[in-house]
N, C-alpha and C positions, 0 to 999 in steps of 0.2 A: 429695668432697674439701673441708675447712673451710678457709672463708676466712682469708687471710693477715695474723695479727695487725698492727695498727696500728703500734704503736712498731716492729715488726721492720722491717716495709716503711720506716719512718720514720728508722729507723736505715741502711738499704741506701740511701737519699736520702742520708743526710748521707757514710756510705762514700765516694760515686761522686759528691761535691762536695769530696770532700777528699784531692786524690791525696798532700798534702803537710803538713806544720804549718801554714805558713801559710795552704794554705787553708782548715785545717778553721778555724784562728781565721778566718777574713774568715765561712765559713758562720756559727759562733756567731753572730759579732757580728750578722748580717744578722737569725739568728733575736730575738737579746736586744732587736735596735732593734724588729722588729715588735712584740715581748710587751710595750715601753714603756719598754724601760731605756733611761738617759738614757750617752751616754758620756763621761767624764771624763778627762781627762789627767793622768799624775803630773808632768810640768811645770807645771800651772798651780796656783793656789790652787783647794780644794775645796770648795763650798758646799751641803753636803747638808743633806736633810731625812727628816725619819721619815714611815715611810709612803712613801717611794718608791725607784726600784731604777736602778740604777747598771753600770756597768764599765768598767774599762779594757785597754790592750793594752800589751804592754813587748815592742818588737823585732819587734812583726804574729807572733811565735810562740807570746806566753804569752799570755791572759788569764786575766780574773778578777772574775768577776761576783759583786753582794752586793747585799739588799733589806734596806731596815733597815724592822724592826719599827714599826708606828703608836705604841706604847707603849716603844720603847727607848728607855733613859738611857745615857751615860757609866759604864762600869766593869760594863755587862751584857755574856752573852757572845755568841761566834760558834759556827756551828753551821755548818759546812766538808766539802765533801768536794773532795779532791783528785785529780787525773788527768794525763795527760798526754798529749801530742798528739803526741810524733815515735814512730816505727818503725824498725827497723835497714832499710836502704837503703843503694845505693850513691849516691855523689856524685862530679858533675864534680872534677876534679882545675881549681884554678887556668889550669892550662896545661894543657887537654885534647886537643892536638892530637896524635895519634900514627899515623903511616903505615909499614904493615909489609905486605911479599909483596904491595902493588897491592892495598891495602885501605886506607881512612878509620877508624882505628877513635878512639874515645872514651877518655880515661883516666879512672878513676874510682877513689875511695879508698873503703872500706870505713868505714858508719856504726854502730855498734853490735853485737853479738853476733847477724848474722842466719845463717837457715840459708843459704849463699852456692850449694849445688849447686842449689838450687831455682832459681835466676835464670837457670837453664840454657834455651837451645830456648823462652825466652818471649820476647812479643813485647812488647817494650819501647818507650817514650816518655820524656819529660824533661817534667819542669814544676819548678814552686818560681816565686823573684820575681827580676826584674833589677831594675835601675838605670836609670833614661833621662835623658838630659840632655837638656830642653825650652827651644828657646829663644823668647821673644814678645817683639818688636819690640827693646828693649835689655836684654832682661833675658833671666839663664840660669836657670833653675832643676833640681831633682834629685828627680826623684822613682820611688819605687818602684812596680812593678806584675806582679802576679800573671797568671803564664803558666800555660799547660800543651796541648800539642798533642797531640790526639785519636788521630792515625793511629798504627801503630807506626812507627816511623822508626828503632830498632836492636833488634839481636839479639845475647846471645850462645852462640856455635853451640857444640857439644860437641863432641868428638873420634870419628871414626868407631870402632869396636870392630875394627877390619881395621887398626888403626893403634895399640891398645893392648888387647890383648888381657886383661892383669892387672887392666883395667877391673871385670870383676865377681869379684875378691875384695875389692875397696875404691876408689872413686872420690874423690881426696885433692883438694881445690882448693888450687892456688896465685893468692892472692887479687892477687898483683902479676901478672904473666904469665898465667896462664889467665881471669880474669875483665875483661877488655878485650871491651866490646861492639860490634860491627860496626857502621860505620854507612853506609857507601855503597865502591864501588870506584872508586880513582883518576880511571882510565878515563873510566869513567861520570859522575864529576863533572867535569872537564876537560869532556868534550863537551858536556857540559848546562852550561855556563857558556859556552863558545864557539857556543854553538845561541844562547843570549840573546842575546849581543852580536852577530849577525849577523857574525862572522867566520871568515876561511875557515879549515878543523880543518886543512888539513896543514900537516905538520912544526910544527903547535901542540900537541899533546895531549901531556902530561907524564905518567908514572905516580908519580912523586915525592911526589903531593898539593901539589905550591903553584902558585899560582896566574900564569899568563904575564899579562904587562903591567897588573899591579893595582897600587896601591898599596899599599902593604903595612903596613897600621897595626899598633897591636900586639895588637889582639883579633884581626887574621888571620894573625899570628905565634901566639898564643896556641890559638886556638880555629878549627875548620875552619869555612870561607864558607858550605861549607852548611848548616854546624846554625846558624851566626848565621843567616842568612837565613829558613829555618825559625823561629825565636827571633823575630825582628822580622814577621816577617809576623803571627802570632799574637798578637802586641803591640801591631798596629798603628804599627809605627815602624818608622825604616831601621836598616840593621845598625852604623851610624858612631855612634847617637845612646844607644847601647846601653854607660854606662861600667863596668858590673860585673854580675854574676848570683851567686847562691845557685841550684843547682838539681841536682835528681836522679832516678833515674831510677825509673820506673813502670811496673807492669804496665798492659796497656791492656783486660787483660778485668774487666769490671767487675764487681762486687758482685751475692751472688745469691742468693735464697733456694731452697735445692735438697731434695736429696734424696727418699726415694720418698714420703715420705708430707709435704714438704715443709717439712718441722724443722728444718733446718739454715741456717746462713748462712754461705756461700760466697764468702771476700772475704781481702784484705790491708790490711792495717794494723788487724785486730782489738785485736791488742795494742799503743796501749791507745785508739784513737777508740772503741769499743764503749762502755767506761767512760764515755769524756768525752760522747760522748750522750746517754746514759743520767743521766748526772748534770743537765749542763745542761739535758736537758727535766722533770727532777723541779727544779729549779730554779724555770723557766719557771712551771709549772702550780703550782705550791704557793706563787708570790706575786702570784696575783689578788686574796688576801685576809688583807693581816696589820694589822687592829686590832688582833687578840687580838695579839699576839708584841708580845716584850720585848726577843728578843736579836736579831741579825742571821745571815740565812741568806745563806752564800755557795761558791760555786761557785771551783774555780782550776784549770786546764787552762794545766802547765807544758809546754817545750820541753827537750829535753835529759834525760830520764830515762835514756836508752838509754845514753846515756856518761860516766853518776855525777853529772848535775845542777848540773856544778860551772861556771855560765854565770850571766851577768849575767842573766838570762831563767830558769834554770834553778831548782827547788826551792831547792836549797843557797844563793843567791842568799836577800836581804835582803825578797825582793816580797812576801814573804807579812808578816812582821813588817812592813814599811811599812804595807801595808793595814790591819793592824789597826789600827794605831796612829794614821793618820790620820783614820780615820772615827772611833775614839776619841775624839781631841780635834779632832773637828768641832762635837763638843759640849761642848764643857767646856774651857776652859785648859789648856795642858800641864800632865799631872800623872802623872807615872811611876809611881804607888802606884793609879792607878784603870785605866792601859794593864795590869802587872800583875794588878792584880784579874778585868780582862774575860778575860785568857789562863788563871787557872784556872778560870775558867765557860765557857772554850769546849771544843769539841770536832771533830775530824778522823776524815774518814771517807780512809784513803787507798785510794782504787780504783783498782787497777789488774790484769788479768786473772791466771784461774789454771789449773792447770795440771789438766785432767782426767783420769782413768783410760784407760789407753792400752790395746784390746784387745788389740793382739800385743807388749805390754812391761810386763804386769799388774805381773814385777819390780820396777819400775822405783818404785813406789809401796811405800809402810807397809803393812802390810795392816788396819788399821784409819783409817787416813786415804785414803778414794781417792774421791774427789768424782766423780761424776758429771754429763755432762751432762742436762738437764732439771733437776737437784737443788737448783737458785739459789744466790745469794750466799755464794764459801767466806773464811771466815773464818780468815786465815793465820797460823798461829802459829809461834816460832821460840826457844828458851831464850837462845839469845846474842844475838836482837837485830837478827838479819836482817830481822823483821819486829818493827812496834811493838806487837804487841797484847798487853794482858794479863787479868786475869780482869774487872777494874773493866770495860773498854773494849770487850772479846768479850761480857760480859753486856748492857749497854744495846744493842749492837746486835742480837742475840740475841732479847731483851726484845720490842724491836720487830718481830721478824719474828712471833715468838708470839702478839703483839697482832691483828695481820693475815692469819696463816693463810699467813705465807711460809715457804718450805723455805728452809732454811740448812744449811751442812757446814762441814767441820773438815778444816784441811789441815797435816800437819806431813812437812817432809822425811827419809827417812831419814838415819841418821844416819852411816853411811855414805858418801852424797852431800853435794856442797856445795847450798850455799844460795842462791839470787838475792834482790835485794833491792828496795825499791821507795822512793820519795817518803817513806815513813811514817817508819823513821829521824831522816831528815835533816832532817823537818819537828819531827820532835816535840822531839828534844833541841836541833836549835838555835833553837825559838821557845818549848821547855816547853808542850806543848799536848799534851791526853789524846789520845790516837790507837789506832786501829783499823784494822789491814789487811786490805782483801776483796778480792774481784773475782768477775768469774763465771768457769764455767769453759769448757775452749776445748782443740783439739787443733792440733797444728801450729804452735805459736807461735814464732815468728819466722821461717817463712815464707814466701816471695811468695805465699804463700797459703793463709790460715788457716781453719778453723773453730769456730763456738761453734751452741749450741742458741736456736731462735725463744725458745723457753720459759724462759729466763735472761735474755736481752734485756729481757721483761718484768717476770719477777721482778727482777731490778736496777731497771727505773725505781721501780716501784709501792715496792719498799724503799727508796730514794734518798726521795724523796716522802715517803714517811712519819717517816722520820727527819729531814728539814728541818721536816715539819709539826708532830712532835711533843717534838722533844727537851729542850726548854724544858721542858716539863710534868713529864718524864719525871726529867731529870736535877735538881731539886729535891726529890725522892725520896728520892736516892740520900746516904750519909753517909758520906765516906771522909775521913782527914786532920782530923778533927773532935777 
């Protein structure tokens, strides 16, 4: 059996470090600071230099990492690839407390277009970040921190077949009422909370779920005492000090490299940490050395793609135009006419995963567009727009794979079916920057549980790589608008 490619196994790390956006941003960030990036805040003034490498975070779910060229000037361009860090998932409901038939169960709202039957019969946990209100000697402070509890702690269960027989001509979710995840009985919490406080259980144990002689704040109106406690244990803090959470819910089986001759990666949230990986480590390795570069190579791993990017953090959001603009006139005086000039010398790689040939839905595909896995990087195209790419933007990436002896493919939808859409759009007409939609390809997307091929894992980094390392060179070449 041949040893288990580097970047795949590398990417299964960052998987099973990133049950959630924010944490895959805290894992970047930890990688960026080892490779020497410095991190900057868009609250403060910025004082950059050429020759060295940077990032910053907006809301712990977006970053955006960028190394400026030894030899860049004011009004050269960027050289981008973009990604994005959330997955359709469910999430706590505000007020997730809900007791039904002597059961603790979970509310949770539906994040994105995921497959919802799949959440079925798995064994489920919560992570994301809370709130903690820290107090030291006269002072309060508020600060966030990244949870996530290992064990499973809910489920939710399916409907026995002795109890809906019309089950197998079609199993329909209702995402309000059936997708409510179990998390402990009544019962059983009452007792185990009266076992703690050493008092005596008769005529105490309620099946109501609330709790006899507690006080009653309004996180234990809001939210059950045992996932808080749960919550704070894992946090190291008590469940009072706990003023808000973001958090949702996670498969607890980890990331895996499978199948029989072990080609596959077996994991959730492929689409789209796979990409942002993929990206940020061709990032990483391709600025140990820019004397030679002129322009800036940079990485943005947005939040929010899965529900139209339309967040303060999100694509559609101002962050990516900020950045430019202010490493622009890092160098140079404001000057609108030189921020414009760098935005038509740059260029956007938008990656985000794609959709491979399905053995038992061959249908469901063009029959000259059907991407296979192992066949690397496809290149998304679309006439109206769903995707940005068009001949200028598909050939230099293209270009690059032929330079390097990478496989690339061609994906268009039929016409027939609708269209999904990605980052590339939103990016390119509201900043005017040349764009390219790719990704690799993958089955099962959106999922609790996806897969894509070892051998695309690679092929995306080594092409990510070569397109930061070379596009400078390349796109001075090229004559369009001339």
């Amino acid at each position: 059996m041949a040893a288990v490619d580097p970047v795949a196994a590398e990417l299964v790390d960052f998987l099973n470090a990133s049950p959630t956006a924010f944490h895959a941003v805290d894992e970047a960030k930890k990688r960026l600071k080892k490779a020497g990036f410095e991190q900057v805040s868009e609250r403060e003034d910025w004082n950059l230099e050429s020759g060295k490498k940077y990032f910053f975070t907006r809301n712990y779910s977006t970053i955006v990492a960028f190394a400026i060229g030894k030899r860049y000037v004011a009004g050269n361009g960027f050289h981008i690839i973009g990604a994005h860090t959330d997955s359709p998932c469910l999430k706590l409901k505000p007020t997730s407390k809900v007791v039904k038939g002597g059961y603790l169960e979970v509310g949770v709202q539906t994040y994105g277009g995921g497959l919802w039957h799949t959440w079925f019969d798995r064994d489920l946990t919560v992570a994301g970040r809370i709130i903690i209100k820290e107090k030291k000697d006269d002072t309060v402070a508020y600060t966030h921190k990244l949870v996530c509890i290992e064990e499973p702690i809910m489920r939710i269960p399916t409907l026995a077949i002795h109890l809906d027989r019309g089950v197998t001509d079609g199993f329909k979710v209702n995402t309000q009422s059936h997708l409510v995840p179990v998390l402990a009985t009544s019962v059983k919490a009452e007792l185990q909370k009266l076992e703690e406080q050493n008092l005596p259980t008769e005529d105490k144990v309620k099946t109501d779920g609330t709790e006899p002689h507690e006080k009653r704040s309004i996180d234990n109106r809001k939210h059950h005492s045992v996932l808080l406690q749960l919550i704070a244990d894992n946090a190291g803090c008590k469940p009072d000090e706990i003023c808000d959470f973001e958090l949702q819910l996670c498969d607890t089986q980890p990331s895996i490299i499978g199948g029989a001759l072990k080609e596959f990666i077996f994991s959730g949230r492929l689409d789209n940490l796979c990409m942002s990986f993929c990206s940020l480590k061709a990032l990483i390795d391709s600025t140990s050395y820019l004397d030679e570069e002129t322009g800036v190579r940079m990485v943005a791993l947005f939040d929010h793609e899965e529900v139209g990017s339309n967040s303060a953090q999100g694509a559609g959001s101002p962050v990516m135009f900020d950045a430019l603009s202010r490493i622009t006139s890092s160098f140079i005086s404001s000057n609108a006419q030189l921020h414009e000039k760098a935005i038509q010398r740059s260029f956007l790689v938008s990656a985000d995963m794609a959709h491979a040939i399905h053995p038992n839905y061959m249908d469901k595909h063009e029959d000259n567009h059907q991407p296979r896995l192992h066949g690397g990087l496809v290149i998304k195209h679309n006439a109206n727009q769903r995707y940005a790419t068009n001949a200028v933007t598909s050939f230099i990436f293209r270009e690059i794979a032929e330079r390097h002896g990478l496989p690339i493919q061609d994906f268009v939808v039929r016409n027939d079916m609708p269209c999904g859409s990605t980052i590339g759009p939103i990016l390119a007409s509201g900043v005017g920057i040349r764009t390219v939609d790719v990704g690799a390809p993958q089955l099962s997307m959106h999922s609790i549980r996806e897969m894509c091929a070892v051998d695309d894992a690679k092929h995306s980094y080594e092409h990510f790589k070569a397109f930061l390392n070379e596009f400078t060179q390349l796109d001075s070449g090229i004559k369009v608008d001339f």
